[in-house]
C-alpha positions as CSV (number, residue, x, y, z in Angstrom):
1,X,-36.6,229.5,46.2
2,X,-39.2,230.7,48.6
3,X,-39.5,234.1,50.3
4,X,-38.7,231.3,54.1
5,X,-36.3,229.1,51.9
6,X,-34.1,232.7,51.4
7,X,-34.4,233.7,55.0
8,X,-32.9,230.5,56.2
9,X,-30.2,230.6,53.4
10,X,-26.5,231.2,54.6
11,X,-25.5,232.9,51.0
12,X,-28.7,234.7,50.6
13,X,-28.5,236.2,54.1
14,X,-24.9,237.1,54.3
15,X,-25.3,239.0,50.6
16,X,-26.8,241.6,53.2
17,X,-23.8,242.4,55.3
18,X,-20.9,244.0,54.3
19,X,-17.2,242.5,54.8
20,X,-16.1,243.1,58.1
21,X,-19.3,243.1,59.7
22,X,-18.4,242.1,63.4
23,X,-20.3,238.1,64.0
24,X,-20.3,237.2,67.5
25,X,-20.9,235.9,70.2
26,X,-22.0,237.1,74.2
27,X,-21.9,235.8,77.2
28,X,-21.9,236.7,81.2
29,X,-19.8,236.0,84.1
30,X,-22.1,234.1,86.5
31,X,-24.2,232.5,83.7
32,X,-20.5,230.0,83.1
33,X,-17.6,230.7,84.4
34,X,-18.7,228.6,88.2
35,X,-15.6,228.7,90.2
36,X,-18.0,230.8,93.0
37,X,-15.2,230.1,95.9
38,X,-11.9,229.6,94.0
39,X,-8.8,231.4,93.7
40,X,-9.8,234.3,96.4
41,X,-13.5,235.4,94.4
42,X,-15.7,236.5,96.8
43,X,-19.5,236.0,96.8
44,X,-21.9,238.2,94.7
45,X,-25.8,239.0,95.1
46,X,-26.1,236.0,92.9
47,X,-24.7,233.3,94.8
48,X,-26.5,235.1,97.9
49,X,-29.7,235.1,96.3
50,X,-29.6,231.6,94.2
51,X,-29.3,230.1,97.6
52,X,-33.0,231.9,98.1
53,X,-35.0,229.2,98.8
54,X,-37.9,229.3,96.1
55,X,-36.1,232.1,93.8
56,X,-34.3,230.1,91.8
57,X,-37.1,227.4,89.7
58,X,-35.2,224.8,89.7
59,X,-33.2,225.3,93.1
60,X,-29.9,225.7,91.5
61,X,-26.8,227.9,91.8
62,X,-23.5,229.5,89.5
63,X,-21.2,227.3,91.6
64,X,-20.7,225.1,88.6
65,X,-22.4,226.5,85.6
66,X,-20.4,225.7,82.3
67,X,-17.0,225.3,84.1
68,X,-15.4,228.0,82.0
69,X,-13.5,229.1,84.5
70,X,-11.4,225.6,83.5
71,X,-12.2,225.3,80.1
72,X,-11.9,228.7,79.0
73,X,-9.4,227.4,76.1
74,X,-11.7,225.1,75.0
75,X,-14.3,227.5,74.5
76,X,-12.4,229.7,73.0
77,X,-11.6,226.9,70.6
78,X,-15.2,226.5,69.8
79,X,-15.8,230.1,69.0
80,X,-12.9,229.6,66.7
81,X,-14.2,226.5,64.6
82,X,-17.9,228.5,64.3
83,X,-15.3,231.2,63.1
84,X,-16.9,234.3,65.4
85,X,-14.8,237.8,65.0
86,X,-15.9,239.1,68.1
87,X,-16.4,237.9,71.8
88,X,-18.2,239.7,74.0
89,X,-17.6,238.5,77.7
90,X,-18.4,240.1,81.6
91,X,-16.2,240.4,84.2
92,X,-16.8,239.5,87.7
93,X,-16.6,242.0,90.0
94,X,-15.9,239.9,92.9
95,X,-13.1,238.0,90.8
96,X,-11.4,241.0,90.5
97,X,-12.1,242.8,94.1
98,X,-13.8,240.4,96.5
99,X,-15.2,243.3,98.9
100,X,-16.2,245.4,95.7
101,X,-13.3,248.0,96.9
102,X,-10.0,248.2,98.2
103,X,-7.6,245.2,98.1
104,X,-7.6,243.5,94.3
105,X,-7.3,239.3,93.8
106,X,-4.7,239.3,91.3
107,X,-5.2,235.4,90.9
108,X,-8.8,237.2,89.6
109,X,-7.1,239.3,87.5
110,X,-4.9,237.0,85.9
111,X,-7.9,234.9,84.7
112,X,-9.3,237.6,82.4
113,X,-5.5,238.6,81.6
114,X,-5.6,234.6,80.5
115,X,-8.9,234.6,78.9
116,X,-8.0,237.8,76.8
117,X,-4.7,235.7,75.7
118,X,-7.3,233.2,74.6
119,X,-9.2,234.9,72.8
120,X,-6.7,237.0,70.4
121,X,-5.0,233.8,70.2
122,X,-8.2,232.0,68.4
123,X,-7.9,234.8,66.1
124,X,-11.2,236.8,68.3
125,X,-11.5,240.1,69.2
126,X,-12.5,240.8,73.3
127,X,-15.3,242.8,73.8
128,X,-15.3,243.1,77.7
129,X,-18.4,244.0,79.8
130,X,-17.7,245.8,83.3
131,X,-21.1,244.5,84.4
132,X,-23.5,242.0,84.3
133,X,-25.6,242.0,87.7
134,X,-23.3,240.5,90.0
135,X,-22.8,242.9,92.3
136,X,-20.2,241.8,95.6
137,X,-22.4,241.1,97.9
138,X,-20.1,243.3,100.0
139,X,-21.2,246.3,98.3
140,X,-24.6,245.3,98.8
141,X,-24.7,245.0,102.4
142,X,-23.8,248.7,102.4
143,X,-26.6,249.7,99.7
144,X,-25.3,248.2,96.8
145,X,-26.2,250.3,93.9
146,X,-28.9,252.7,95.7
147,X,-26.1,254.2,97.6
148,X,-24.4,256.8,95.6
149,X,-20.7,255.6,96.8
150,X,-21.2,253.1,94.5
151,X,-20.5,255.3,91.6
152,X,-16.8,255.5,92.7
153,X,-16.7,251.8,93.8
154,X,-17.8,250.8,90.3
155,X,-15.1,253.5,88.4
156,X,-12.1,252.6,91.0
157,X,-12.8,248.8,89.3
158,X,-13.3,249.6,85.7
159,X,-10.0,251.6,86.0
160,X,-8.6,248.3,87.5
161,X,-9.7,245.9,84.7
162,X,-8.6,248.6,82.1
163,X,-5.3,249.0,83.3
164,X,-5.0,244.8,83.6
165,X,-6.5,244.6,80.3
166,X,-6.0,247.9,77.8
167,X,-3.2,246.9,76.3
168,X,-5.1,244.4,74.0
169,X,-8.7,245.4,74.4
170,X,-10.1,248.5,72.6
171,X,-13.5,247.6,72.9
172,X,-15.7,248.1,76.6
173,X,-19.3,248.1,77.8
174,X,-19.7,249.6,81.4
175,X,-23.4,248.2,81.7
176,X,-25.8,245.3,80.5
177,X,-29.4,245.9,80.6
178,X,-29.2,248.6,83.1
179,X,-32.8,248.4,83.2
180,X,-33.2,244.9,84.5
181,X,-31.0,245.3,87.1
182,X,-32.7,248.0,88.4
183,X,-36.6,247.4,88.4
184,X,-36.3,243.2,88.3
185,X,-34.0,243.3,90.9
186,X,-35.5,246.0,92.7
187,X,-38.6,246.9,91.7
188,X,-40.1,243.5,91.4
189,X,-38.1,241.4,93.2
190,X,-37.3,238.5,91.0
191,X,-33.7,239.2,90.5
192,X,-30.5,239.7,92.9
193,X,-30.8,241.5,95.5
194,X,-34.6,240.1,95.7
195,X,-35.8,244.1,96.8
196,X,-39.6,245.1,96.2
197,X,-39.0,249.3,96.7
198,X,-39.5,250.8,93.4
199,X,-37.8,254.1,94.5
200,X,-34.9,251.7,95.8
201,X,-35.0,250.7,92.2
202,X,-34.8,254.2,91.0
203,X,-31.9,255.4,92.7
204,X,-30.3,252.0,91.5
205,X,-31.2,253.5,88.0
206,X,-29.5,256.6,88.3
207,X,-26.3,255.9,90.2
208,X,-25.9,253.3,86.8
209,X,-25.9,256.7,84.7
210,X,-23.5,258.4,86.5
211,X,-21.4,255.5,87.1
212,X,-21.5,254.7,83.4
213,X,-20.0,258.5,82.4
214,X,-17.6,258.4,85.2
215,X,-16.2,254.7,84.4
216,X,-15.9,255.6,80.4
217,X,-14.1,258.3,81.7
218,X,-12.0,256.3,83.8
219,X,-11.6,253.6,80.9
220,X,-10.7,256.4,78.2
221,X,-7.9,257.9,80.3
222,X,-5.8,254.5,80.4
223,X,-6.9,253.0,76.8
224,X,-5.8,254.6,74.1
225,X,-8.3,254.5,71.2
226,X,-11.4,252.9,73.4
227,X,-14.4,252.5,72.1
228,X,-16.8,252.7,74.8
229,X,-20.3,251.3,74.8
230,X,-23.5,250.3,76.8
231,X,-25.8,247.5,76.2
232,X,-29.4,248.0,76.8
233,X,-32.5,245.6,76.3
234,X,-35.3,247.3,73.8
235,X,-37.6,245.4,72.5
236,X,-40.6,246.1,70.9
237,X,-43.5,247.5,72.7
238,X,-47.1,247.5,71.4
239,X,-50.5,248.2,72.5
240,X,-51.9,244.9,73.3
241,X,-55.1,245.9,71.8
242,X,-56.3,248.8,69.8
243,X,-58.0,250.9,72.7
244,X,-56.8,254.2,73.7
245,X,-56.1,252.6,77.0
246,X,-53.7,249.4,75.7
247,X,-52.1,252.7,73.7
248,X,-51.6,255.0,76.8
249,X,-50.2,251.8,78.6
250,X,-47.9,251.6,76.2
251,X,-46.7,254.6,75.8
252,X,-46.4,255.2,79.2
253,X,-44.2,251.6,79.5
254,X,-42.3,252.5,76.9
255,X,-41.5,256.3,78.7
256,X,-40.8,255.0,82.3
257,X,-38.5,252.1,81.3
258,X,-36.6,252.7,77.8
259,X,-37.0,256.1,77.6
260,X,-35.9,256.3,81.3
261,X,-32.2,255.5,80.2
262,X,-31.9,255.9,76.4
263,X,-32.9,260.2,76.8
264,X,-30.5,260.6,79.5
265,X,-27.5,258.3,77.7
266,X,-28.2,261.0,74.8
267,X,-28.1,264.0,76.9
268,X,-32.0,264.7,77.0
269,X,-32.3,264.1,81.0
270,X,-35.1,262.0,82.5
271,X,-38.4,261.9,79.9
272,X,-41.2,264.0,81.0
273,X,-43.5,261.4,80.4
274,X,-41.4,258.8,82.3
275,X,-41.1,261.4,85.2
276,X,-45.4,262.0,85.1
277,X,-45.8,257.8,85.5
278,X,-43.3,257.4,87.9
279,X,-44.4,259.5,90.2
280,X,-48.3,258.6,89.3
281,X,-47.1,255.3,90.5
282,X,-45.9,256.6,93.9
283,X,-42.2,255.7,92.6
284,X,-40.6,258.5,93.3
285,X,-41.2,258.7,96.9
286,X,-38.3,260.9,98.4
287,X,-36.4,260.2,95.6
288,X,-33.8,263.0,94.4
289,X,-33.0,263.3,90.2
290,X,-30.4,265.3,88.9
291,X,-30.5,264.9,85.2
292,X,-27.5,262.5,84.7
293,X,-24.3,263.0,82.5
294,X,-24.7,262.5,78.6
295,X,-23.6,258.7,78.1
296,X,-20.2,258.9,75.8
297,X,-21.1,256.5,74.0
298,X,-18.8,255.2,71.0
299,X,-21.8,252.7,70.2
300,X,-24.9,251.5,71.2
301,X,-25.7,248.2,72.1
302,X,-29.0,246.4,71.6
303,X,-30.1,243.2,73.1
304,X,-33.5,242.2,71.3
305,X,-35.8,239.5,72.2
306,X,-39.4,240.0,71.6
307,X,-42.3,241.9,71.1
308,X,-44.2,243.2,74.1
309,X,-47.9,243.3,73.8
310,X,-48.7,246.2,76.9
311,X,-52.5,245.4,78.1
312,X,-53.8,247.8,80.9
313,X,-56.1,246.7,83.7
314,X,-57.0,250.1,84.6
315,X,-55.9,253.5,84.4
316,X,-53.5,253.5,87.0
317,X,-49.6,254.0,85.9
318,X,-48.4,250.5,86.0
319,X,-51.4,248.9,86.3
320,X,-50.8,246.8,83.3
321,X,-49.7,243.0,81.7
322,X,-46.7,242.3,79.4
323,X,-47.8,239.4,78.0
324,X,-47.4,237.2,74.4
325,X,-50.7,237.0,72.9
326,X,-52.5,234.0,72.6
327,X,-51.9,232.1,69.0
328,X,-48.4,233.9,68.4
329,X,-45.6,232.1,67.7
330,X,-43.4,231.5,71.0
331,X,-40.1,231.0,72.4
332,X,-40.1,228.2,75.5
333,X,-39.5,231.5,77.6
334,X,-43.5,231.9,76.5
335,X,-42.0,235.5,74.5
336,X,-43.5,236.9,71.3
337,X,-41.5,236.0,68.3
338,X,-41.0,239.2,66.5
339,X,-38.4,239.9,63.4
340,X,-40.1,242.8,62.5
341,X,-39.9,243.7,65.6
342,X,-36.2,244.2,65.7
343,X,-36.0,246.2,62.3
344,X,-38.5,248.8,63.6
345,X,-36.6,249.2,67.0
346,X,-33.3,249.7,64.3
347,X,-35.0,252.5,62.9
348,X,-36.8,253.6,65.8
349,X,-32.9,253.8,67.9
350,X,-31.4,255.4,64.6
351,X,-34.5,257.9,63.7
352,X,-34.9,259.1,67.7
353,X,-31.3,259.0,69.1
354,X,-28.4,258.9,65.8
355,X,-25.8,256.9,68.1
356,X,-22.7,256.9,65.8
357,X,-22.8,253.5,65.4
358,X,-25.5,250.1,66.7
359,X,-24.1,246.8,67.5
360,X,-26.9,244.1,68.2
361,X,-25.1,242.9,71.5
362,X,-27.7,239.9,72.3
363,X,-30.3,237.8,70.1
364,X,-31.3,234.1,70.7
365,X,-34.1,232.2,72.0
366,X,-34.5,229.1,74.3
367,X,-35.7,226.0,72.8
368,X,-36.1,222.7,74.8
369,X,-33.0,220.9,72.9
370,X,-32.1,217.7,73.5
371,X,-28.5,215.2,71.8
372,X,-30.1,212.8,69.6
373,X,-28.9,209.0,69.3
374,X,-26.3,210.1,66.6
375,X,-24.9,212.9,68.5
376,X,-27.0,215.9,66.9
377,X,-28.6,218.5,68.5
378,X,-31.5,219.3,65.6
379,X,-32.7,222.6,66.8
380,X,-34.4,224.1,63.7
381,X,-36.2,226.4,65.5
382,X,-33.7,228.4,66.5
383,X,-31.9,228.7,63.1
384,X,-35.3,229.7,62.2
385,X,-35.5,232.4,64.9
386,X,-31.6,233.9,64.4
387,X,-32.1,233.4,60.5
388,X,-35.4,235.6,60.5
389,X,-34.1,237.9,63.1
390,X,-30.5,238.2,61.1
391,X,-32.5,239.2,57.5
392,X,-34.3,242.1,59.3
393,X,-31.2,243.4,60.7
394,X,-30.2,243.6,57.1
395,X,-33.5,245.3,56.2
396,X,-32.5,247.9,58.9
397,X,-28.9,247.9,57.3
398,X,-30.1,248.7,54.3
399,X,-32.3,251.1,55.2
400,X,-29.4,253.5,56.4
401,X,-29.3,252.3,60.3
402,X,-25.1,251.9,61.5
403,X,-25.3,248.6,62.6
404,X,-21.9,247.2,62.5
405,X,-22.2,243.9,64.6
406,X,-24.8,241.0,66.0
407,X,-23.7,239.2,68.7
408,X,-25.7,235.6,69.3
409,X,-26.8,234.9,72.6
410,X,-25.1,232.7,73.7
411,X,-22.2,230.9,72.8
412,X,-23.2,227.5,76.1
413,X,-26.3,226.4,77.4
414,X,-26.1,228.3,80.9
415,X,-27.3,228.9,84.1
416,X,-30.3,231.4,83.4
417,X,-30.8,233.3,85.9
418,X,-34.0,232.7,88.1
419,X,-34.9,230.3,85.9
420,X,-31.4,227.9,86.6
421,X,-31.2,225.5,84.2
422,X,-34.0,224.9,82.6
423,X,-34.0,227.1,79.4
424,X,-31.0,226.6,76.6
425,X,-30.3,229.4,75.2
426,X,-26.9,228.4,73.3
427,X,-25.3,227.6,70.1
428,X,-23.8,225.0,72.0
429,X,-25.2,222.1,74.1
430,X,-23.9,222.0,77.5
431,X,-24.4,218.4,79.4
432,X,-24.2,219.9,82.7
433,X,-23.4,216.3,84.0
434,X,-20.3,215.8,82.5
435,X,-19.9,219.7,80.8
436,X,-19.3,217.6,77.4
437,X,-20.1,220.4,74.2
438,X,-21.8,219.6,71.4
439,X,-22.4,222.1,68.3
440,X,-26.1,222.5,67.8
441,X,-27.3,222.4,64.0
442,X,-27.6,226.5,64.8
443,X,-23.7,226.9,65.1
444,X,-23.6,225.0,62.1
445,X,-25.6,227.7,60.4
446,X,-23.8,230.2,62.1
447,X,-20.7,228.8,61.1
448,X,-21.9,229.1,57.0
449,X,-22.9,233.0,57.6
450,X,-20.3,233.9,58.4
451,X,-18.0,232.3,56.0
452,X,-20.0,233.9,53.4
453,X,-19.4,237.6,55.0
454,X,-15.9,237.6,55.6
């Protein structure tokens, strides 16, 4: 069997992992439950800014999505015949409190207090995210997450959900990809709430920190034994090219956006480096920075795409390109295909910050699948790319990183984000006609793994 022929095999890949490693899958509110006006949920910047004309590629919304707001036990099913341990879902804020404050929706409530049921009763344990960009658009119209009221907003609603919910969930994340809701969304524009102020997108940045520490707070007081955690998007960043320039770039990329969160989460305050190119870059206009509260973090969680070639166009902080280099290998989302990638950013979280313990909280890539004649969805590529990126978790494993989980993204084809519906990123093949399922060839493979590691 060849060096590929191993990487692709179920037995020869799970011989990696020990028993009881935590397979799973991850999802996000607005991505699939639709439902946008039912049962008292109020709107979010995401049904405000879908309906953007232009922002959204192909001019759709989250009204619909997947339906899982209806078929929630039907999903649950699936992740139970693929066999999953652990389900990592978000709640929506505006389910739960449709003004972001004040009065709650208990027909909101009761969904997740259903879904959990679900869940547990498919034999899968709930991971439940606080947050996954859909802000009420309530709490935006008064500043949203650049106004620092928003930090007790956001810990008034985690305490909600916990106290709804901590009885049969251990496991929480306050945040996903803290980073991308601050500088897409507000720094460039192409996310909810649509803002181009890169100090607005600062102070976004920082009231996420402190709300993080005060919501795990909130969260360990009413849950006994939680396990609190954070998920943030790190892939790997490179020089472009091999010019002092491309390396500076970099460098200074890597400082003002990872580093940016990751020091302060591990009580180191903002990078120095970061601080010197923000403020090169005029981003720090009038902007105040306390060092933030340590994170409290239980684990760590890593979402991992790609690799990130950083090309400068001048010398200017932020004058550069993050671009896949011509004749790579390539997702449909036009991103660098990069294993290695993720082992070295393993080792790189382990060797720079020791978090107790590293659960891979997102990995997938979107591939242009289509149902065959027979009722297959043949999407080798992807068992390719989860199969590579799977072995060189197991390579960091090995090499003395705690990585304890990997989470697939995603369990449905969904609505993704600016790009609506026109990148698949699932295990499963949502017709978004008729919201019929169908098990892609990768949760097939899936399925095998984890047999094998049980």
């Amino acid at each position: 069997m060849t060096n590929a022929e191993l990487d692709l095999d179920p037995a020869a890949l799970g011989a990696r992992f020990p028993a009881g490693f935590a397979w799973g899958f991850a999802t996000s509110a607005y991505q699939i439950e639709g439902a946008a006006a039912e049962d008292g949920r109020g709107p979010s910047i995401w049904d405000t800014f879908s309906r953007v004309p232009g922002a959204i590629a192909d001019g759709q919304t989250g009204d619909v999505a997947d339906d899982h707001y209806h078929r929630f036990r039907e999903d649950a099913a699936l992740m139970a015949r693929i066999g999953v341990k652990v389900y990592r879902f978000s709640v929506s804020w505006s389910r739960v409190q449709p003004d972001g404050s004040g009065a709650v929706n208990g027909r909101g409530l009761d969904f997740y207090d259903h879904l959990v049921d679900a869940v547990l009763a498919a034999g899968i344990q709930p991971l439940v995210n606080l947050f996954h960009w859909d802000l009420p658009e309530a709490l935006q119209d008064q500043g949203g997450f650049a106004d620092p009221r928003v930090v007790d907003r956001f810990t008034e609603y985690a305490a909600l959900v916990a106290s709804r919910l901590g009885d049969r969930v251990s496991d929480w994340m306050t945040f996903n990809e803290p980073a991308v809701f601050a500088f897409l969304g507000h720094g460039d524009g192409i996310h909810a709430p649509g803002l181009r102020d890169w100090p607005t997108a600062l102070r976004v940045a920082h009231n996420q920190l402190h709300a993080h520490a005060a919501a795990a707070a909130a969260v360990r007081s009413l849950v006994r034994d939680a396990r609190i955690g954070i998920a943030f998007d790190m892939n790997q960043v490179v020089p472009a090219t091999d010019t002092d320039r491309d390396r500076r770039a970099a460098a200074q990329w890597s400082a003002a956006r990872d580093a940016w969160f990751l020091d302060p989460l591990f009580g180191r305050g903002y990078p120095q480096l970061g601080l010197e190119t923000h403020r090169a870059a005029g981003h720090l206009e009038a902007v105040e920075l306390t060092d933030p509260p340590s994170g409290d973090l239980d684990y760590l969680g890593l979402n991992y795409y790609r690799r990130d070639p950083v090309s400068a166009r001048s010398d200017r902080a932020f004058d550069w390109t993050i671009d896949a280099r011509p004749g790579t290998e390539q997702t449909q989302m036009g991103w660098e295909v990069a294993p290695d990638g993720l082992r070295d950013v393993l080792l790189a979280l382990h060797r720079e910050y020791a978090p107790r313990e590293i659960v891979i909280t997102e990995n997938g890539a979107a591939y242009p699948d289509t149902v065959d004649p027979d009722g297959r969805v043949r999407d080798d590529r992807r068992v390719a790319y989860l199969a590579r990126h799977i072995a060189a978790a197991g390579e960091a494993l090995a090499a003395g990183v705690p990585l304890s989980g990997y989470h697939a993204w995603s369990l449905l084809d969904n609505f993704e984000w600016s790009l609506g519906y026109t990148r698949r990123f699932g295990l499963v093949h949502v017709d978004f006609a008729n919201q019929r399922r169908t098990l892609k060839d990768s949760a097939d493979w899936y399925a095998r793994l984890i047999v094998l590691t049980r």
